[in-house]
Wavefront OBJ file of the C-alpha trace (Angstrom):
o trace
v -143.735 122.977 -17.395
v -147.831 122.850 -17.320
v -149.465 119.948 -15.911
v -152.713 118.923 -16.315
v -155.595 117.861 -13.858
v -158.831 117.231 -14.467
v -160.793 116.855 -11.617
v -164.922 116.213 -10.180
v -166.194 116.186 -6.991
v -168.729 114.033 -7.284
v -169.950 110.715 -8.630
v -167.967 107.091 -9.408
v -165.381 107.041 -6.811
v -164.415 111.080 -6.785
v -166.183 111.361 -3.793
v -162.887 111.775 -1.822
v -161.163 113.398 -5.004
v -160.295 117.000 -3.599
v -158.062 115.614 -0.339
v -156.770 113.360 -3.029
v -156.144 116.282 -5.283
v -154.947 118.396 -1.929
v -152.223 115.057 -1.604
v -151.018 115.816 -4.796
v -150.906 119.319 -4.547
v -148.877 119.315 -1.344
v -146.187 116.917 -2.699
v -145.693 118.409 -5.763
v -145.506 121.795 -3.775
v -142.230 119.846 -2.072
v -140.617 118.144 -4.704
v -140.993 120.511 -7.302
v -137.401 121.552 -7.935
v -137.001 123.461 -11.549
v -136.219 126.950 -11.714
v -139.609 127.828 -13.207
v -142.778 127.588 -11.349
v -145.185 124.647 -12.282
v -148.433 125.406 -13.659
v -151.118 123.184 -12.564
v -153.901 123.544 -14.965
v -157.092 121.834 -12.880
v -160.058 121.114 -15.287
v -163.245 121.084 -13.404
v -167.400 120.650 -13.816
v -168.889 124.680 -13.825
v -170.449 123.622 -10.555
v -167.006 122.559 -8.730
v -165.135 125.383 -10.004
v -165.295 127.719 -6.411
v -165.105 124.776 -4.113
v -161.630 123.578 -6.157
v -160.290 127.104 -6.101
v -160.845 127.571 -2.691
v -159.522 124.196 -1.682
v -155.992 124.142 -3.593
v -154.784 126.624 -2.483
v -150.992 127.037 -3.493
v -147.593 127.994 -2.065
v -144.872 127.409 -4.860
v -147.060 125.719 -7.860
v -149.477 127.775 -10.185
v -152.862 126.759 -9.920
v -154.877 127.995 -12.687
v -158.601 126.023 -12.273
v -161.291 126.167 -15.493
v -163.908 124.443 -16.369
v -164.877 121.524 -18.768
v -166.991 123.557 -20.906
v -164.154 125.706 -21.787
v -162.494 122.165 -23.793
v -165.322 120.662 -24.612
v -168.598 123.369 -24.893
v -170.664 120.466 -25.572
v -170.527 118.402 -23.014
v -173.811 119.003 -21.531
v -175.572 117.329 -25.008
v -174.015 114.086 -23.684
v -174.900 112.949 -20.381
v -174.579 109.579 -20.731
v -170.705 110.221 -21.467
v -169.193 108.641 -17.626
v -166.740 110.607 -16.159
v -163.213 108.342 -17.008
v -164.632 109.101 -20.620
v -164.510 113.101 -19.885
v -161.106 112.933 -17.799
v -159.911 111.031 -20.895
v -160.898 113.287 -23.919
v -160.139 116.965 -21.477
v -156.314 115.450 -21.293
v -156.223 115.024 -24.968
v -158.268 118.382 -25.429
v -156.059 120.242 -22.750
v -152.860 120.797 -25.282
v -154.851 124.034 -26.342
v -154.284 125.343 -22.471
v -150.668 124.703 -22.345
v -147.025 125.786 -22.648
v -143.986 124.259 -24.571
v -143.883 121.195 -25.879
v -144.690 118.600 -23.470
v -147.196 118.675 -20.773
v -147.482 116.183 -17.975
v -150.888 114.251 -17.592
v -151.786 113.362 -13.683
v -155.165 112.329 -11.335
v -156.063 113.267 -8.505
v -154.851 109.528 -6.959
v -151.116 110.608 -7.807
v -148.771 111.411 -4.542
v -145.056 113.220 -6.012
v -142.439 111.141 -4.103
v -139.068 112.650 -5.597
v -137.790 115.848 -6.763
v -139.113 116.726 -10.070
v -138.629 119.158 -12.677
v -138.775 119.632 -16.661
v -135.007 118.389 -17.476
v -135.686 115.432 -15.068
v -138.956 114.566 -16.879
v -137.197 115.484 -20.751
v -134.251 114.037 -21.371
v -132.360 115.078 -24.338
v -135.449 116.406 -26.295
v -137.738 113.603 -25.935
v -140.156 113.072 -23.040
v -139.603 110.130 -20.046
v -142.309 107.465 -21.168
v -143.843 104.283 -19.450
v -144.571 101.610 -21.867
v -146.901 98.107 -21.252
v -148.171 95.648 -22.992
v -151.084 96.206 -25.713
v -152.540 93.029 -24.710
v -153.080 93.999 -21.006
v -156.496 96.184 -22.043
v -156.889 94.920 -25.920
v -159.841 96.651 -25.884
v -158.949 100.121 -25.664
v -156.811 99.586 -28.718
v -158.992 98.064 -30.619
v -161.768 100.732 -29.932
v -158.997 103.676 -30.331
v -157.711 102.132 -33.685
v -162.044 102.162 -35.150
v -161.686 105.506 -34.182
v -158.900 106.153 -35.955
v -159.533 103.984 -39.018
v -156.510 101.763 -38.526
v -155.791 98.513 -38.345
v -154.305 97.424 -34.919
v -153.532 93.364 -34.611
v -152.702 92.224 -31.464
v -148.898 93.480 -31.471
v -145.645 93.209 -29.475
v -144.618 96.404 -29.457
v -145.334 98.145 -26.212
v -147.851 100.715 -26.047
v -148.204 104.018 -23.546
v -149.372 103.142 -19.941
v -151.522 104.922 -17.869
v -150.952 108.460 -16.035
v -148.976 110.057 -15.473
v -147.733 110.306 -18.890
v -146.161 113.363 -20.315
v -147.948 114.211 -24.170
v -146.486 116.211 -27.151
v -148.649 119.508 -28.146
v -147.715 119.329 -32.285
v -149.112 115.143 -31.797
v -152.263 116.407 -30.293
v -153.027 119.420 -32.589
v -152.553 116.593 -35.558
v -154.807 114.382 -33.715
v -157.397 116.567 -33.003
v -157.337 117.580 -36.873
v -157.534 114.072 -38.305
v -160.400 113.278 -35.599
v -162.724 115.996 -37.561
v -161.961 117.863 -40.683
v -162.990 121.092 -38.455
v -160.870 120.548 -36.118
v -161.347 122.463 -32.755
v -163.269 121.095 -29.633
v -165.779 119.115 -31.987
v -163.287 116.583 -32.920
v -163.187 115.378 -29.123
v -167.118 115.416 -28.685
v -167.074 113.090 -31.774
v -164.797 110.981 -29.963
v -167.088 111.145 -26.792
v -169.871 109.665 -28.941
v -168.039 107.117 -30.447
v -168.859 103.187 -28.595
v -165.964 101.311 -27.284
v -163.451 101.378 -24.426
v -160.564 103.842 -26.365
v -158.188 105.525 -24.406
v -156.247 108.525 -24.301
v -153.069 106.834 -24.509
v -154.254 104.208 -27.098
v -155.195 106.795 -28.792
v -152.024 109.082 -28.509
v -149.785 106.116 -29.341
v -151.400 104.838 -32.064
v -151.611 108.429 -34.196
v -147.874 109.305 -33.087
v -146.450 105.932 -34.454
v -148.226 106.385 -37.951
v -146.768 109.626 -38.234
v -144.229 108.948 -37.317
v -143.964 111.120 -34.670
v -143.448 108.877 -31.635
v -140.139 107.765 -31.795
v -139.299 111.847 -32.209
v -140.759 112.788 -28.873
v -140.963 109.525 -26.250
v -138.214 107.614 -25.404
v -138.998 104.298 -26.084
v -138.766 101.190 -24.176
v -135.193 100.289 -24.416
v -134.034 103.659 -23.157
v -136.106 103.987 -19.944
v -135.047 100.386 -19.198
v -131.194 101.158 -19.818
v -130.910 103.982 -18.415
v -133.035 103.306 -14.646
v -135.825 105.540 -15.418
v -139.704 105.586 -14.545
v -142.407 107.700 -14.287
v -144.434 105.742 -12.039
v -143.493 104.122 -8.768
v -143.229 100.295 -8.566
v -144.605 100.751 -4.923
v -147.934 101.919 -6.191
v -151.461 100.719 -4.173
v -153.811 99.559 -6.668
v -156.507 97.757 -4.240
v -157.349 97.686 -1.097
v -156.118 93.748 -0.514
v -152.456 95.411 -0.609
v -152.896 98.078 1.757
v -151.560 95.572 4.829
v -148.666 94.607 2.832
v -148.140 98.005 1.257
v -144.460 99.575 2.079
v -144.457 102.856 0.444
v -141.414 103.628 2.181
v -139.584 102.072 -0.454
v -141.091 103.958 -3.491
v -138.659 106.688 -1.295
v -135.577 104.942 -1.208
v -132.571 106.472 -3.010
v -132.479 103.828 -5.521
v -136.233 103.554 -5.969
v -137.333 104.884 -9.265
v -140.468 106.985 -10.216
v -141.614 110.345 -9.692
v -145.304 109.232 -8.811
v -146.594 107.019 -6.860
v -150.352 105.733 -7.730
v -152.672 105.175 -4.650
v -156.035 103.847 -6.895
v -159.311 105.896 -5.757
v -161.101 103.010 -6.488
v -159.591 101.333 -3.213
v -162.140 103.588 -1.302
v -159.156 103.905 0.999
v -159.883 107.356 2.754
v -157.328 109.964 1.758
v -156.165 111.111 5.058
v -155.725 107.045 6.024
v -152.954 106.758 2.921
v -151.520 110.265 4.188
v -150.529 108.664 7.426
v -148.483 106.217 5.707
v -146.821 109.011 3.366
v -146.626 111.687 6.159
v -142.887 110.316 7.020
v -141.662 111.238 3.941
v -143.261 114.548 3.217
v -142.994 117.532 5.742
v -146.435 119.506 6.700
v -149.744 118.314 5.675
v -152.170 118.938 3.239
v -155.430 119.027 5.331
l 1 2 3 4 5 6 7 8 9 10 11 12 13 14 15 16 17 18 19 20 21 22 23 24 25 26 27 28 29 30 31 32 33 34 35 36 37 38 39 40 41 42 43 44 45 46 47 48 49 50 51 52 53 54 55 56 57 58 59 60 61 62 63 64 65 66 67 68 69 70 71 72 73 74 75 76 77 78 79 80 81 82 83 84 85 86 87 88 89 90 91 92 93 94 95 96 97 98 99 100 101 102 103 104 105 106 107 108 109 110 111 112 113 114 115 116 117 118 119 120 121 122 123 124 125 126 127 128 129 130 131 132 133 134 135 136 137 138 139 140 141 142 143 144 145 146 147 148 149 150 151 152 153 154 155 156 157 158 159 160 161 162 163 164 165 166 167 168 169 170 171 172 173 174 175 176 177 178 179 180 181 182 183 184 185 186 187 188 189 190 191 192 193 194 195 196 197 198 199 200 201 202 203 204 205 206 207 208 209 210 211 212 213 214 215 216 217 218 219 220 221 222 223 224 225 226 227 228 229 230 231 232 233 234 235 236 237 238 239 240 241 242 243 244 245 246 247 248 249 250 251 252 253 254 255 256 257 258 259 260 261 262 263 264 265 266 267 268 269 270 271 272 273 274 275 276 277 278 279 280 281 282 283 284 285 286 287
């Protein structure tokens, strides 16, 4: 399976983003258990391109680093574009990079905390999907749905969460088509232009149900709720208020489930502080 990273050095809260992305690197190196290699496919600014290579530096994974301009050529036209807007349109515009017909979606705040592999992550053809509420960010499905051209009323049906997520290469190559008539890596710089707060998985989700194509490749709802499965960990640190109560031990218990846990850059907790509190449960280091 090919995984997807995009990743800067600098600016927002990245400025602790490559130990983050070294975390990552070194538990996935661990828990990595299928009998083909994983490719980790890092997407990176032209400037950060050595210092990434040089830093992730692999045992067991395949870590293939290239740069934004290679998805999206135009990039440098739109400076105002923030950075969760490029990590969002380089997952959608990564499908072009990949192999088979899923890739996995992850940032560089992700820690693996079980063994992993392709037939844990697809089940029976269809990819292992977490699902939330449409009305926890209304916005991003409101803006996603303008940019489709769709209507999109406040629903009840669930809607993709956040990464990791694994995406579908035939729903992105539609997607990227029905975004511009040309196709290729303009359709996503239109999309970087656009106003609003879209997502990538507002997006995703929203083109896959009308064609009917989501149902064919995510399981929905019902089945990761009947049959125990997640990809993110309930033990997850999204602030900084948690960290004294936080017990990622758990997220490691046998009957835990999730492959990832989440540790949110935008706690400003240092990398290496988090790694003390994960070191237990993952031999060697990554620094």
């Amino acid at each position: 399976m090919d995984a997807v990273l995009p990743l800067r050095l600098s600016g927002g809260y990245q400025e602790h983003d490559l130990e983050r992305a070294r975390m990552l690197l070194h538990s996935l190196e661990h828990f990595w258990c299928g009998p083909e290699a994983l490719r980790l496919i890092v997407i990176a600014p032209e400037g950060d391109v050595e210092a990434v290579r040089a830093a992730l530096v692999p045992r067991h994974v395949r870590v293939v680093v290239v740069r934004e301009g290679l998805l999206l050529p135009g990039l440098g036209a739109v400076p105002e574009v923030g950075g969760w807007f490029r990590q969002m349109a380089l997952k959608l515009a990564a499908h072009v990079l990949v192999e088979g017909t899923f890739f996995l979606t992850l940032d560089a705040d992700l820690v693996c905390i079980r063994p992993v592999s392709t037939d844990r992550l697809v089940r029976e053809g269809r990819a292992l999907t977490d699902w939330e509420s449409r009305n926890l960010h209304r916005p991003w499905w409101a803006a996603s749905a303008a940019a489709l051209g769709v209507e999109e009323a406040a629903e009840r049906r669930p809607g993709m969460a956040v990464t990791p997520e694994l995406l579908a290469t035939e729903v992105l190559r539609r997607l990227q088509r029905a975004l511009c008539a040309e196709g290729g890596p303009e359709a996503w710089m239109r999309l970087l232009r656009r106003p609003g707060l879209w997502s990538e998985y507002s997006l995703y989700t929203l083109f896959a149900e009308r064609q009917g194509l989501l149902e064919r490749h995510h399981h929905d709802l019902a089945w990761m709720r009947a049959h125990g499965q997640a990809l993110r960990a309930r033990q997850s640190l999204w602030s900084a208020a948690q960290l004294q109560d936080w017990q990622p031990e758990d997220a490691f218990a046998p009957e835990a489930v999730g492959f990832f846990m989440v540790c949110q850059s935008s706690t400003r907790i240092p990398p290496r502080e988090i790694w003390e509190r994960l070191a237990p449960f993952i031999p060697g280091s990554p620094f």
